[in-house]
C-alpha positions, 0 to 999 in steps of 0.5 A, a space after each residue: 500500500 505505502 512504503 517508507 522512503 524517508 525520515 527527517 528529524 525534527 528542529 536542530 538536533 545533535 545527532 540523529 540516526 535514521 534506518 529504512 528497511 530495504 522493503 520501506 516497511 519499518 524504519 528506527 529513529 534514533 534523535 539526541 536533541 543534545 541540551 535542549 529539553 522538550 516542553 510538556 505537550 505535543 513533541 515532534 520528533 520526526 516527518 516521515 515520507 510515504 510513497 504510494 504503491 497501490 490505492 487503499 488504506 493503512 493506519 501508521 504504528 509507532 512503537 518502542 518509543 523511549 525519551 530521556 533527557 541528557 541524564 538519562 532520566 526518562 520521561 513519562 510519555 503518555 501517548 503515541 499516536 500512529 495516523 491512518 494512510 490513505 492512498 488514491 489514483 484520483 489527482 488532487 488532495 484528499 478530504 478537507 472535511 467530510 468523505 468528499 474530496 475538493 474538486 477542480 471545477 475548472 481543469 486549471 488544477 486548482 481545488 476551488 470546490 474545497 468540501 467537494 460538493 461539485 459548487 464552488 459556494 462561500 461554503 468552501 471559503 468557510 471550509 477553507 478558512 477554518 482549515 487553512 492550518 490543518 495538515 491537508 491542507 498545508 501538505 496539499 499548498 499547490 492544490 490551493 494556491 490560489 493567489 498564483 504566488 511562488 512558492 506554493 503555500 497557504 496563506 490569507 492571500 489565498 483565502 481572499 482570493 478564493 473569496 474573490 473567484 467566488 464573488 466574480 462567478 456570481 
């Protein structure tokens, strides 16, 4: 369904060691963050790369993970969350809300139909709006960068300009 092609360490750290399986099914990370301690909360420690080789869904694992600070003192982690996967042969983003993906109304290659209802309504400019942050939309910026500037992300611009296209086709 999805192997493993890459892993980055997040922030600066000291050191890091990163190992793929030859097959992409399991990688182990090893990050020392050298003096720098981590807050309570949400951490990041790395990104992963997936590539696609067939449609489906897979739900990612993580597993053994230990932290320590430079004394080797462990912290208490509470939880580790896995994500779930999905990979399609449509073009496009996935799902910004809902189980509709957004649509390009037009073939310029822009997903203006944000909630993926075949309308470009204020509805959309809502959704996309509320949603500008979320991972799918920040991973997928080529697909709404709608003010046309390099290079591709999301930002207010594109949410005016969105708003903009949906004033002019009324």
């Amino acid at each position: 369904m999805a192997t493993i092609t890459d892993v980055v360490p997040a922030g600066d750290p000291d050191s890091s060691q990163v190992s793929i399986r030859n097959d992409g099914s399991r990688a182990d990370v090893t990050v020392d963050m050298g003096g720098g301690a981590f807050d309570p909360g949400d951490v990041e420690v790395a990104s992963l790369t997936l590539s696609g080789e067939s449609t489906g869904s897979t739900t990612v694992s993580l597993s053994g993970v230990a932290v320590d600070d430079d004394s080797n003192e462990p912290y208490d982690v509470t939880e580790v969350t896995g994500a779930d996967v999905t990979v399609s042969d449509e073009p496009g983003p996935p799902p910004v809300v809902g189980d509709d993906p957004p649509q390009d109304l037009n073939g310029d290659g822009l997903y203006r139909d944000v909630n993926g209802d075949g309308q470009l309504t204020i509805a959309d400019v809502q959704v996309f709006f509320n949603n500008r942050n979320d991972p799918v939309v920040q991973n997928n910026a080529e697909f709404f960068n709608f003010d046309g500037a390099e290079p591709a992300e999301v930002t207010i611009a594109d949410i005016q300009a969105l708003f903009q296209d949906y004033i002019e086709q009324q």
